[in-house]
N, C-alpha and C positions, 0 to 999 in steps of 0.2 A: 881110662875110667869113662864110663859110660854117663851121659848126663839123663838125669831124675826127671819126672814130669816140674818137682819141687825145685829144681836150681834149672831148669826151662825157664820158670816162672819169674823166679828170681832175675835169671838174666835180661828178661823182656820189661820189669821194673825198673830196673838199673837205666835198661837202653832209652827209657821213655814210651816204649811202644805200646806199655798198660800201663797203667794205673794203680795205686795200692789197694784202692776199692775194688778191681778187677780180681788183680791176685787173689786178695780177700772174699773175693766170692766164689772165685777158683776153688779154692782150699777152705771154706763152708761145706764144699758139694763133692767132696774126695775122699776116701779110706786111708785114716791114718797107722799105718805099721806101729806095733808096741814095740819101746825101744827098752822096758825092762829087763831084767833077766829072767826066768822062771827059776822060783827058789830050788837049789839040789837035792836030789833024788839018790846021791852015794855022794860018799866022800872025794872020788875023782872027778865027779861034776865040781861040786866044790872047789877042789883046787885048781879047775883049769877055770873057772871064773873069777879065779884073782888075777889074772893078767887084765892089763889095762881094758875101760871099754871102747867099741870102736864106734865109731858114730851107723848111725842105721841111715843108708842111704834110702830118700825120698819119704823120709820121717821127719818129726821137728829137730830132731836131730842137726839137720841139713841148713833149717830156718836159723838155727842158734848158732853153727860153725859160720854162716853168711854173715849174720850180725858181730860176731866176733871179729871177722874178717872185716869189717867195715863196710859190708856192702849196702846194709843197711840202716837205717837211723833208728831212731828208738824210739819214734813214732809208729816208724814202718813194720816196727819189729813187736811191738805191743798189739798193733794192729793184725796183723796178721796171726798172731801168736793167740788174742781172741777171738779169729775166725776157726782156727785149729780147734780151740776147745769146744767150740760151738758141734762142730763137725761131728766130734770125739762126745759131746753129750748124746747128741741127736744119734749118733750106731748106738748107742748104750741105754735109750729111752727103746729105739724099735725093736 
């Protein structure tokens, strides 16, 4: 598996090497992938979106399986997780 710009980032929060406020401004200033599904369009779209979902790598996706995993705290996790929406406001204002 290939690593994300978003678990880059993560790993260099962990290691000490940024800061949470860093990441956070990382991911203020980046494109975040929609990790919906788009509603189906036939009945076999339908049924092939009942299988489990998978997480969308270098989406919040990524932020929330890290925090799951314990990589992150629930400071670091709010916090960042604010900067995302911030991100995701601001493509949707311009």
């Amino acid at each position: 598996m290939s690593a994300t710009e978003v678990g880059t980032l993560i790993t260099e929060l962990r290691s000490g090497r940024l800061s949470v406020e860093q990441v956070a401004g990382r991911f203020r200033h980046r494109d975040w992938p929609a990790t919906r599904r788009q509603p189906p369009a036939s009945y076999g779209e339908m049924a092939d979106q009942q299988d489990v979902d998978v997480d969308v790598p270098g989406s919040v996706d990524e932020v929330t399986a890290a925090y799951d995993r314990g990589e992150l705290s629930s400071e670091e996790y709010r916090l960042l997780c604010e900067a995302i929406a911030e991100a995701i406001d601001a493509r949707s204002e311009g």
